[in-house]
Structure formats: structure tokens, C-alpha cells
KEKE-3310 file (N, C-alpha, C; in steps of 0.2 Angstrom, whole numbers, plus 5000, padded with zeros to 4 digits):
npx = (5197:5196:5200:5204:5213:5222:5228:5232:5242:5253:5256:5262:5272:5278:5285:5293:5302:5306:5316:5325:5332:5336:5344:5352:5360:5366:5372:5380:5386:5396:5405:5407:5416:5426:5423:5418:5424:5425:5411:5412:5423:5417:5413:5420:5426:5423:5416:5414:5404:5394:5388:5383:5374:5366:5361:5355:5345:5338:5335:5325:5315:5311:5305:5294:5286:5283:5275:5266:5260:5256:5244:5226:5220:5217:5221:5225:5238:5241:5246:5261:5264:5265:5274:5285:5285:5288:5302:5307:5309:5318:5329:5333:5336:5346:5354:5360:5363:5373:5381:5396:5402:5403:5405:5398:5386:5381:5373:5360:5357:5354:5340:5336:5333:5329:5314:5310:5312:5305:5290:5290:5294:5282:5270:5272:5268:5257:5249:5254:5246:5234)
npy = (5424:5408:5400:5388:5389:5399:5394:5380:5385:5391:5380:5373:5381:5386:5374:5371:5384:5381:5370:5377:5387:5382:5375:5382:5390:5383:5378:5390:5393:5379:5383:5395:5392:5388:5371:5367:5370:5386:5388:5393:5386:5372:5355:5342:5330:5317:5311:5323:5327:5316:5321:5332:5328:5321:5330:5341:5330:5329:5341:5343:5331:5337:5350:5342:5337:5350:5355:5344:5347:5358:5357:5360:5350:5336:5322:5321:5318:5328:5342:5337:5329:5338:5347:5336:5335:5348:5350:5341:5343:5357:5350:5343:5353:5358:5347:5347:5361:5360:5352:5353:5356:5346:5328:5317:5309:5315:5324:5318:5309:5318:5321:5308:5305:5317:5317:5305:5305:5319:5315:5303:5315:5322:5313:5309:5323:5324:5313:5318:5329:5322)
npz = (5350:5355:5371:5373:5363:5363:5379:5372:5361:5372:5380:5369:5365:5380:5381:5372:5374:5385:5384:5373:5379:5391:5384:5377:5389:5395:5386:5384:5398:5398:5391:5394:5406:5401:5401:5387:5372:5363:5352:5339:5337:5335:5342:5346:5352:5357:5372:5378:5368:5372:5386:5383:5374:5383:5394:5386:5381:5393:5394:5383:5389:5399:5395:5384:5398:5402:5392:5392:5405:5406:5395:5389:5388:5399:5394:5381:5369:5360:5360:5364:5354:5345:5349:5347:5334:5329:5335:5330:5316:5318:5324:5315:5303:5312:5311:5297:5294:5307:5302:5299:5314:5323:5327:5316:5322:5333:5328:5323:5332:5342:5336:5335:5352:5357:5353:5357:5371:5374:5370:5382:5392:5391:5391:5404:5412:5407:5415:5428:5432:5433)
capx = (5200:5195:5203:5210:5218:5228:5232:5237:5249:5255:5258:5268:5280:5282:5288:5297:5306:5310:5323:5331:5332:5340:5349:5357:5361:5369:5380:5385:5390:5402:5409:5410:5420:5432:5423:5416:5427:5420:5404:5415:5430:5415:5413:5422:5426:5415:5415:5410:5396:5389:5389:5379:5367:5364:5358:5350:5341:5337:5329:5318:5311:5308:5301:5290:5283:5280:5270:5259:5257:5252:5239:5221:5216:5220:5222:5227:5246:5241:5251:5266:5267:5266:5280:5288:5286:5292:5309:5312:5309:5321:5333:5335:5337:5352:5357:5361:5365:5380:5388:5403:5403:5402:5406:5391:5382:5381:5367:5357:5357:5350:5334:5332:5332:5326:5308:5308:5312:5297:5285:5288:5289:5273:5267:5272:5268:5249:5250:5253:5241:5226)
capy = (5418:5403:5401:5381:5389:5400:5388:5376:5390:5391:5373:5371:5386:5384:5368:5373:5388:5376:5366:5381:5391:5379:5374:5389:5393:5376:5378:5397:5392:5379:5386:5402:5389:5382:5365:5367:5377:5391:5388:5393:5380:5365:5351:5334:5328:5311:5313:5331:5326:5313:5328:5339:5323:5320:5338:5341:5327:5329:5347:5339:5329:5344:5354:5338:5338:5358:5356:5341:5348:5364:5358:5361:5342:5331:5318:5322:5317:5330:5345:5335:5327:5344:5347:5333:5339:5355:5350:5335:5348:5359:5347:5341:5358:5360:5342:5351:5367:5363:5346:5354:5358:5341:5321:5318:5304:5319:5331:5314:5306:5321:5323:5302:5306:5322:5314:5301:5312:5326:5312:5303:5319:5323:5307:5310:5326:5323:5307:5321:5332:5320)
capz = (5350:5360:5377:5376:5359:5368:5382:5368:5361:5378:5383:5367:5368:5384:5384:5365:5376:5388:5379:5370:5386:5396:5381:5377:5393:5397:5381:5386:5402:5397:5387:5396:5411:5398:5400:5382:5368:5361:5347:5332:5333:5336:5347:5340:5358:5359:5379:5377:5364:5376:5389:5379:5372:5390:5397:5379:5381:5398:5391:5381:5394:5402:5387:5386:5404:5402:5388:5396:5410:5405:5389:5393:5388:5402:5391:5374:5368:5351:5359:5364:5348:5340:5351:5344:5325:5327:5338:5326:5310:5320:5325:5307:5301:5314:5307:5288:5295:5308:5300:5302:5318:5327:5325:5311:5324:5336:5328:5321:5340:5349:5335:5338:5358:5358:5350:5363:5376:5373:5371:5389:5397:5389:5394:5412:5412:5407:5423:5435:5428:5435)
cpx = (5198:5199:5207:5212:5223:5230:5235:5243:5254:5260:5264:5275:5281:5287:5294:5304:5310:5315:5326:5332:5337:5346:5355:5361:5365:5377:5384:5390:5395:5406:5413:5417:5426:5430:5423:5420:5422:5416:5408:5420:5426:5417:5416:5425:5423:5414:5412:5403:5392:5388:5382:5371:5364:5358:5356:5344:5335:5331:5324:5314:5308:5305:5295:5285:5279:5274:5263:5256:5253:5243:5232:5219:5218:5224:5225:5234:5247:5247:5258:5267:5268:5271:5287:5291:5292:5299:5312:5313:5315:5327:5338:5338:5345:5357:5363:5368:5372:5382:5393:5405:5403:5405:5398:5384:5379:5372:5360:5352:5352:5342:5331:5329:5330:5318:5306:5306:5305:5294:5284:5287:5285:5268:5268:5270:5258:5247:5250:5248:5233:5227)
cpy = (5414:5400:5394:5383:5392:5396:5384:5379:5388:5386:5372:5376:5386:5380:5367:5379:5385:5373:5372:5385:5386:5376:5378:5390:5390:5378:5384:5395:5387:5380:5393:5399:5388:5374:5362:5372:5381:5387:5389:5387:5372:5361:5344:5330:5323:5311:5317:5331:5323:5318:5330:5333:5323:5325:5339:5335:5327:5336:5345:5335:5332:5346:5348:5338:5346:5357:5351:5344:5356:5362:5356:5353:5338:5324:5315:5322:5324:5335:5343:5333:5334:5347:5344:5334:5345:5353:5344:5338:5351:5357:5345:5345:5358:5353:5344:5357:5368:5355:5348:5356:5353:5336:5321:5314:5309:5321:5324:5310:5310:5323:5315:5304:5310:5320:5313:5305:5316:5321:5308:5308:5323:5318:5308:5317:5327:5319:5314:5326:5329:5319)
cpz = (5356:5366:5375:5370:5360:5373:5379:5367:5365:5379:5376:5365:5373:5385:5378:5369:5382:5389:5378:5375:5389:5392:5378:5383:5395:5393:5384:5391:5403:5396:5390:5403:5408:5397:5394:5377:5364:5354:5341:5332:5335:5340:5345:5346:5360:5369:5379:5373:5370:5381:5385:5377:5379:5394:5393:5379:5388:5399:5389:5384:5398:5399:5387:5391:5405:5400:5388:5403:5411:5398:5392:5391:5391:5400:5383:5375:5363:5354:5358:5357:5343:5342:5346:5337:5324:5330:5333:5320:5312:5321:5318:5302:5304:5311:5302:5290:5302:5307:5300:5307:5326:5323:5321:5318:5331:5337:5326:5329:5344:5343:5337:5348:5360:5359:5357:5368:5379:5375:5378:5393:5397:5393:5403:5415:5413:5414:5427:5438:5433:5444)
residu = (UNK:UNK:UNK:UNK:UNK:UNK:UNK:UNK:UNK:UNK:UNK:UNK:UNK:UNK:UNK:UNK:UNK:UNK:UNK:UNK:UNK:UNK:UNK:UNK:UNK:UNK:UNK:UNK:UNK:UNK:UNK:UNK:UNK:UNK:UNK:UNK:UNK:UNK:UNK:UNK:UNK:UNK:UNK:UNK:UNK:UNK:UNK:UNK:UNK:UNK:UNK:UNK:UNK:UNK:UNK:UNK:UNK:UNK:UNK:UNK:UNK:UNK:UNK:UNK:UNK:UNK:UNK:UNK:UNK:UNK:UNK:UNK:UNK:UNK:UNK:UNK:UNK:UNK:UNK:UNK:UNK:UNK:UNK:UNK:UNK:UNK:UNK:UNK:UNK:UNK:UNK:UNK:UNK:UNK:UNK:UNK:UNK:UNK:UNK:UNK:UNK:UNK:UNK:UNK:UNK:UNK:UNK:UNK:UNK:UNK:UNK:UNK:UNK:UNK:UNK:UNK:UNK:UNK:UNK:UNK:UNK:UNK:UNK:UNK:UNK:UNK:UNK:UNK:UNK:UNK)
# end
């Protein structure tokens, strides 16, 4: 197998395990404080959502930056955007899949912002890169 194909791999799970790593974790420990109620009885708190859109977003730009800074082409956006693909497929999935466990403007919001997100810090991620 070709070396900058694994590297690619690489750069895009990293930067894929990034986000749900920090995002998992984020969630648990709310919730495990009391800030956040527990995962079964849903989030419908608009305060609370923006909270979570916030640091969720804030992953992605992270998860972004991972995957630019790790991807063997200086210059190439192609990973990140394949980042892009797969967290907006992903994101849209969880769209369907927890409509009922949020405000609807919620799960829609963070696949708009998540996108964004990845692709700047992809973009700045590639910048530091040189």
C-alpha cells in the first residue's frame, strides 16, 4: 500500500476522531455535572443547544485543522473536504435519526456549521503546515 495513502487515511480519521472524541466526552461530562440532562430525556433548552452548537462546532474546527495538518499534500483541500462529506453525511444521518431528541433547528445548524468549521480549519491547518 502506498505511503501518502495511509498518511491520508490518517489525516482523515484523525481529524474525524477528533470531533467525536471530544464530542462525546464534552456531552458525558455535562451531563455527568448536571449541566446537561441525561441523553434519554433530550435537549430542548435553546440556551443549552447553543452550548453544545458552540463546542461542537468548535470540534470541527479542530477535527479540521487535525486533518490539514496532518495530510501529506501541503496544499490539497481534497482531504478536508472528504472530511467534510463524511461529517455532513453523518451529521444528516443524526439529523433523521434524533429529531426527537432536540429543538429541530438544532441538529440541522450544527451540519450547516460543522461543514464550515472542518473546511476553515482545514484551511488553517494546511497555512501552518508551510
Amino acid at each position: 500500500m502506498n505511503k501518502n495513502l495511509l498518511k491520508s487515511i490518517g489525516a482523515v480519521l484523525g481529524g474525524f476522531f477528533t470531533v467525536v472524541i471530544l464530542s462525546v466526552a464534552t456531552d458525558a461530562f455535562l451531563e455527568a455535572v448536571g449541566f446537561f440532562p441525561p441523553a434519554t430525556q433530550g435537549l430542548f433548552d435553546p440556551a443549552l443547544l447553543v452550548v453544545a452548537l458552540a463546542y461542537r462546532t468548535l470540534y470541527a474546527f479542530a477535527g479540521g485543522f487535525v486533518t490539514g495538518k496532518l495530510t501529506p499534500n501541503k496544499k490539497s483541500l481534497k482531504l478536508v473536504k472528504i472530511l467534510v462529506v463524511i461529517g455532513t453525511i453523518m451529521g444528516t444521518l443524526g439529523v433523521f435519526a434524533g429529531w426527537n431528541l432536540s429543538q429541530h433547528w438544532y441538529p440541522i445548524s450544527l451540519v450547516v456549521t460543522s461543514a464550515f468549521a472542518v473546511w476553515l480549519g482545514g484551511k488553517l491547518g494546511l497555512k501552518s503546515k508551510r
